[in-house]
N, C-alpha and C positions, 0 to 999 in steps of 0.2 A: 532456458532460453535467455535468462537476464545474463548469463556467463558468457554468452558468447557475445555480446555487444564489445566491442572495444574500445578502452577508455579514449581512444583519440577519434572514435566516430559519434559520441554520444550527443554532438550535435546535427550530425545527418538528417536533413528532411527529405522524402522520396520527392515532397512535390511543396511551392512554396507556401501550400495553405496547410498543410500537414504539421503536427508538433514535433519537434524533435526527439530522436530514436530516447534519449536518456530522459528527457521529461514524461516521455510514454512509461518508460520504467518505471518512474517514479512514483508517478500519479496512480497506476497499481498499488506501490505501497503504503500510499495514504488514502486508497481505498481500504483495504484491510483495515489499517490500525483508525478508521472509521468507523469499521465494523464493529472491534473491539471497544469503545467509545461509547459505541450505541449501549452493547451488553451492559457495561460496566458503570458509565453515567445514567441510562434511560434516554441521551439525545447526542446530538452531536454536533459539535461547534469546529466546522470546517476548517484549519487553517493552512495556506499554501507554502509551505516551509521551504525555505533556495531546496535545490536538488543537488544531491552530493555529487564531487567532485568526480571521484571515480567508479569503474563497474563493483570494485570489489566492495567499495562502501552501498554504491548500491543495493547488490545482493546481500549484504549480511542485512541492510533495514529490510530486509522483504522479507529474509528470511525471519528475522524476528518481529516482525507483524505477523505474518502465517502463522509461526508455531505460537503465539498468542490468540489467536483465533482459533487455533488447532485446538488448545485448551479449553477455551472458551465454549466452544461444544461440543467436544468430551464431557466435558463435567456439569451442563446446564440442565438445569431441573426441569421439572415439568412448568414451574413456575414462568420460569423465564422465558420459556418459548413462549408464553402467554405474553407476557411483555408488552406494551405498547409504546415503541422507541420513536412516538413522532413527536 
C-alpha cells in the first residue's frame, strides 16, 4: 500500500480535517518502532520525528520497523509477553 502513494501526492488530504496521505504513512511507522520500544525499553517515549521526504524513504522505515517487530515476536520468551510495558 505504502508503494503506491506517490512522492508528489504525499501531501494529499481527501478532506481539510484529514492528515495527509504521507504523514498517515508515517505515523504507521512510528507505531511499530513504538512497538519495538515498548519490547525492548519496557516503555515508550513517543517522539514525532519530520516525515521523510519521499515514498521510497518512506517504505524502507516501515519496512525496517516491521521486520524489527517481526523479530521481536519471533524470538519473545515466555517472559516477555508477561511484560508490563505501561
Amino acid at each position: 500500500m505504502l508503494r503506491a502513494l506517490p512522492t508528489d501526492k504525499l501531501d494529499y488530504k481527501p478532506h481539510e480535517k484529514n492528515m495527509e496521505a504521507g504523514d498517515i504513512a508515517w505515523f504507521l511507522s512510528l507505531e511499530l518502532s513504538g512497538l519495538v520500544d515498548a519490547h525492548d525499553k519496557g516503555d515508550v517515549h513517543w517522539q514525532q520525528e519530520p516525515r521523510p521526504k519521499s515514498t521510497d524513504e518512506l517504505v524502507a522505515a516501515y519496512e525496517k520497523a516491521a521486520d524489527a517487530l517481526e523479530d521481536r515476536v519471533q524470538n519473545a520468551s515466555e517472559d516477555d509477553w508477561e511484560k508490563d510495558c505501561g
